[in-house]
N, C-alpha and C positions, 0 to 999 in steps of 0.2 A: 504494500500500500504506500505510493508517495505522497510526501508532506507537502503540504500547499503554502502558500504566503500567507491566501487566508487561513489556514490552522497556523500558522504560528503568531499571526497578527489577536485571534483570538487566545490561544494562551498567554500570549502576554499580557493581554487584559486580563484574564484570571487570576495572572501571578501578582498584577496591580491591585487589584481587587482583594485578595489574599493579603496581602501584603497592608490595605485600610483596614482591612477587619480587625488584623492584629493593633493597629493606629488605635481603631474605636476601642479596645479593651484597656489598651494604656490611659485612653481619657476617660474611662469610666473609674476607672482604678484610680486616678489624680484624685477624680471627683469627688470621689468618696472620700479619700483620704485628706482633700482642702476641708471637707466638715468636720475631719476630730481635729485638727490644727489649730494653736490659738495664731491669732490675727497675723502676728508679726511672721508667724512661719507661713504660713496660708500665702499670703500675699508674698514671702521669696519661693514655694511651690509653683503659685502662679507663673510668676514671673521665668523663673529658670526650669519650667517642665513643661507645663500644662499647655504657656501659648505655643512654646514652640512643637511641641507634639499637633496641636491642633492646627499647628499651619501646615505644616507634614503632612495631614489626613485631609485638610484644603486641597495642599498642592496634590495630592496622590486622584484625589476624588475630578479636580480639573484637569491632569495629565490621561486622566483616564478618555473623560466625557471626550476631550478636543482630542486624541487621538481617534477611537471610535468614532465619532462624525466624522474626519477627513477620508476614512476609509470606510464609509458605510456599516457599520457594526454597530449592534445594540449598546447603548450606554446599559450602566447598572441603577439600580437605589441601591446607595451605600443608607445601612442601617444600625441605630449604635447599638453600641453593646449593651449587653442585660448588668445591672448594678451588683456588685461582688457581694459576700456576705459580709455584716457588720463584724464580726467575729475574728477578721482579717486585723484590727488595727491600722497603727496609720503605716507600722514597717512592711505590715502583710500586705497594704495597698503598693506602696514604695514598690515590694519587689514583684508582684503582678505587673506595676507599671514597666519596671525594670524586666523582666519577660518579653513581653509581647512586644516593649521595643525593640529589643533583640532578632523577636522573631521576623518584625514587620525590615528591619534594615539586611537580616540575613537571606530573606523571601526576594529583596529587590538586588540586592548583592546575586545572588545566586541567576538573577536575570541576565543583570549586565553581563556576567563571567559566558554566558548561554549564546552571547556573541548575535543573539535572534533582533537587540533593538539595531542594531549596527544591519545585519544582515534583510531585515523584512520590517525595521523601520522606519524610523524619519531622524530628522535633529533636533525636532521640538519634543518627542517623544524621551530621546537619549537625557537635553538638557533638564526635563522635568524628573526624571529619573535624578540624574547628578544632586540637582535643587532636593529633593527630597531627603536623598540621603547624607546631605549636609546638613539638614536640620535634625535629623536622629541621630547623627553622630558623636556627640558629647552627652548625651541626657542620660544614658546609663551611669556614668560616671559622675554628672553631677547627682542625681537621684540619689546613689552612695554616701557622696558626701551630704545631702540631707538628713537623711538615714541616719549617720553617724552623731548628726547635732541632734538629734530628737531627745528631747528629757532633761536638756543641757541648761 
């Protein structure tokens, strides 16, 4: 059976879409976790996780939709994630969040390496990929260092 442009132009929406889903679990997981925070953490949470994960899941959600349209292929409904249990804490949120950002930067890693946006591509498709994964690229690490100040 040979591989098409279009099967590979559609799994790489898949792997984009995979790749939000995990975005939506990190922002759920924030979420949760900015309500047991008192204020002063909450609002460095925000600031150093939460927006940039949610610009990730922006950007991942409109790299999606404007690649799909240039090439005739269904856009998705990106849908959020379901809220973690309370029982998690704010560390237990931290490292859920710290998970799926993992998984959502390894899912788009694992693309690029797959040579398929280069090969059955575009450039606006590659640059939105790059832009994403600049923006999850430090958040594990600072998450940690949140993590570490908790109780402090």
């Amino acid at each position: 059976m040979s591989y098409t442009t279009a099967d590979a132009r559609v799994q790489m929406l898949s792997q984009i879409e995979q790749a939000a889903s995990f975005m939506a679990v990190a922002i759920s997981a924030l979420s949760e976790a900015y309500e047991l925070l008192d204020d002063q953490m909450a609002d460095r949470a925000e600031e150093e996780l939460f927006r940039p994960v949610q610009a990730a899941y922006g950007r991942a959600q409109r790299t999606h939709s404007e690649f799909a349209q240039r090439h005739g292929l269904p856009t998705a409904q990106f849908a959020p994630a379901p809220a973690g249990a309370p029982a998690h804490g704010v560390k237990g949120f931290f490292d859920e969040a710290i998970a799926a950002i993992g998984q959502a930067d390894q899912t788009l890693a694992t693309l690029q390496d797959s040579m398929l946006p280069v090969e059955v591509g575009d450039p606006e498709l590659r640059h939105g990929l790059e832009q994403i994964r600049e923006l999850l690229s430090h958040l594990g690490v600072r998450a940690r260092d949140l993590t570490r100040t908790l109780g402090r």
